[in-house]
C-alpha positions, 0 to 999 in steps of 0.5 A: 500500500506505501509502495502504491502511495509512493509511486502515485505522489512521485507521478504527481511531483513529475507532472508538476515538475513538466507543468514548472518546466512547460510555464518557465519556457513559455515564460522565457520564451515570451519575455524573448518575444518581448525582447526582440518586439523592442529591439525592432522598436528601437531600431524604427526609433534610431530611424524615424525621431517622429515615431520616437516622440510618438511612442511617448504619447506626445503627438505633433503638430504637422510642421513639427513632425516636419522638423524632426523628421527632416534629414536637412543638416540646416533648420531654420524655424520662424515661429509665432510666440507659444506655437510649440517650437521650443517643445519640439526642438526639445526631443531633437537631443533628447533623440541624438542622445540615445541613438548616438551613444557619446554624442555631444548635442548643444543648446544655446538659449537667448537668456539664462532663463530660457536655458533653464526652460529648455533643460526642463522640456528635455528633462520631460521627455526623458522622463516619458521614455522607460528604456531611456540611459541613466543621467549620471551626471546633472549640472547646471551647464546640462545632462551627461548619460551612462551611454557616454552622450552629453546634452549642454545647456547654456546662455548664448554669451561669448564665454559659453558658447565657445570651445566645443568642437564638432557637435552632433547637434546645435540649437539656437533658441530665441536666435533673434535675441542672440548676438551676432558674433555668437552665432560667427565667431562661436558657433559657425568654427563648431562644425569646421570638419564637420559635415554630418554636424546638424545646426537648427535655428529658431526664433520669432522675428525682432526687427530686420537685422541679425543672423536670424532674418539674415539667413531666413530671408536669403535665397539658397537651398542650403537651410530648410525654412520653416514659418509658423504664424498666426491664421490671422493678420490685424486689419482697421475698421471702422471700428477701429483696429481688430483681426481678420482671417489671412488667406487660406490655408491652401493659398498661404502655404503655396505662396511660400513654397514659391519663396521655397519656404514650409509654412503653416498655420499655428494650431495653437492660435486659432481662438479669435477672442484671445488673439484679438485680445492680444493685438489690443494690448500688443498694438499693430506692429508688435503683433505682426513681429509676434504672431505673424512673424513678421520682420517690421521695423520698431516703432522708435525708429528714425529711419526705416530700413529702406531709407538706410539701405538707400543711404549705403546703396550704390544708387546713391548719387554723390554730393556734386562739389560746390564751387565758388561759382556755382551757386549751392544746391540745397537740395542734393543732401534729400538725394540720399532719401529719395 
């Protein structure tokens, strides 16, 4: 009878064992299922930062997945205030960082506030990806990865924008509130030597001077240019001034392509009540720089762009030399103005 008893449990541990070792390979075998699922993942993430960004529940607008899916070396982005510029350019290290391990991406903001700005969207979408490499290094000046990446974060002086040597990666942010020599002296030398080195420059327009309107407004195919600006344009009324829809969308996008420029309208800018909320406060001209993206000229202004373009132009005509016989002629100096 023990005997009996003795073979029947030694039965059931063996089909028990079969049952432990049947659940364990079904496991293992899921979890490598599981496995290669993510490395073919990850491997569509390297390639397209538009899936990447995605599968972090962050959906973007048309023209910013036209930014991070664009395999331009050179971005210039004009964007309306709030449109969402700084955001996306956000994931674009955030990216590079993971997919390139040891790669140095580098952004320089206008002010030392916007570059703690920018440090906090970066930080947001690295917190939005599980799989993303330990921060083991988190300074003031930026983010350094257990893969070896680095992400620098700084103020756009002179001091600090100098003695990095071919980034991966540079962002300009609020480019039209960076200096000049900044932008020549300390960022162009970066990518000397260096032809994969990606540079995007993005801004709102601050008058008709700088880098910035300089490279937006010249006729080359090296930068991909984008504008993004409110559906609205201020118009006077009888009433006074207030806002009116701009051209359709279809209109305005071909308009631009023709300046071989990717335009759209913001979504973000579509509330008409806020909008014209804001051009009361803001007035004509600062609403035409800050939601249509518009380089105007400041209201304090002596003379306008033109007139100072015609005061240096070679159209100029000279100042004829006044003789002790020729009688003065007052009005050569309104020549200059003409």
């Amino acid at each position: 009878m023990q005997s009996r008893i003795s073979k029947t449990q030694k039965k059931i541990w063996s089909f028990e064992d079969y049952i432990t070792s049947l659940s364990n390979q079904l496991e293992q075998g899921l979890i490598e299922r599981q496995r290669q699922r993510q490395e073919e993942l990850e491997n569509v993430y390297r390639r397209d930062p538009v899936a990447y960004v995605k599968s972090l529940s962050f959906r973007p607008f048309d023209w910013q997945s036209q930014v991070l899916g664009s395999g331009k070396t050179r971005i210039i982005l004009n964007c309306s205030r709030q449109s969402g510029k700084s955001t996306i350019v956000s994931a674009m290290p955030c990216h590079t960082a993971k997919y390139v391990p040891g790669s140095l991406s580098l952004i320089i903001a206008a002010t030392e506030f916007q570059a703690r700005e920018d440090k906090g969207k970066v930080l947001s979408f690295m917190a939005m990806d599980p799989t993303y490499p330990e921060i083991v290094r988190n300074s003031d000046k930026g983010l350094e990865l257990s893969n070896g990446s680095r992400i620098v974060i700084v103020p756009g002086t002179d001091k600090s924008a100098r003695g990095y040597s071919c980034p991966n990666l540079v962002i300009l942010d609020e480019a039209s509130r960076i200096e000049d020599l900044i932008y020549t002296s300390g960022v162009r030398p970066m990518f000397t030597d260096n032809p994969t080195g990606r540079l995007v420059i993005l801004s709102t327009p601050n008058g008709q001077t700088g880098f910035f309107h300089s490279i937006f407004t010249r006729d080359d195919d090296v930068w991909l240019r984008i504008l993004v600006r409110s559906p609205w344009e201020p118009v006077m009324t009888g009433a006074g001034l207030s806002l009116a829809a701009y051209k359709p969308k279809e209109a305005f996008i071909d308009e631009q392509l023709q300046r071989k420029v990717f335009a759209d309208y913001s979504p973000r800018h579509n509330n008409y009540d806020e909008q014209n909320e804001n051009l009361t406060d803001m007035g004509r001209l600062l609403y035409l720089q800050e939601y249509c993206c518009e380089f105007v000229e400041t209201e304090d202004s002596v003379f306008t762009y033109e007139t100072i373009n015609k005061m240096f132009g070679t159209a100029a005509k000279p100042i004829e030399a006044v003789t002790k016989d020729a009688p003065a002629d007052t009005n050569n100096f309104g020549r200059f103005f003409k």
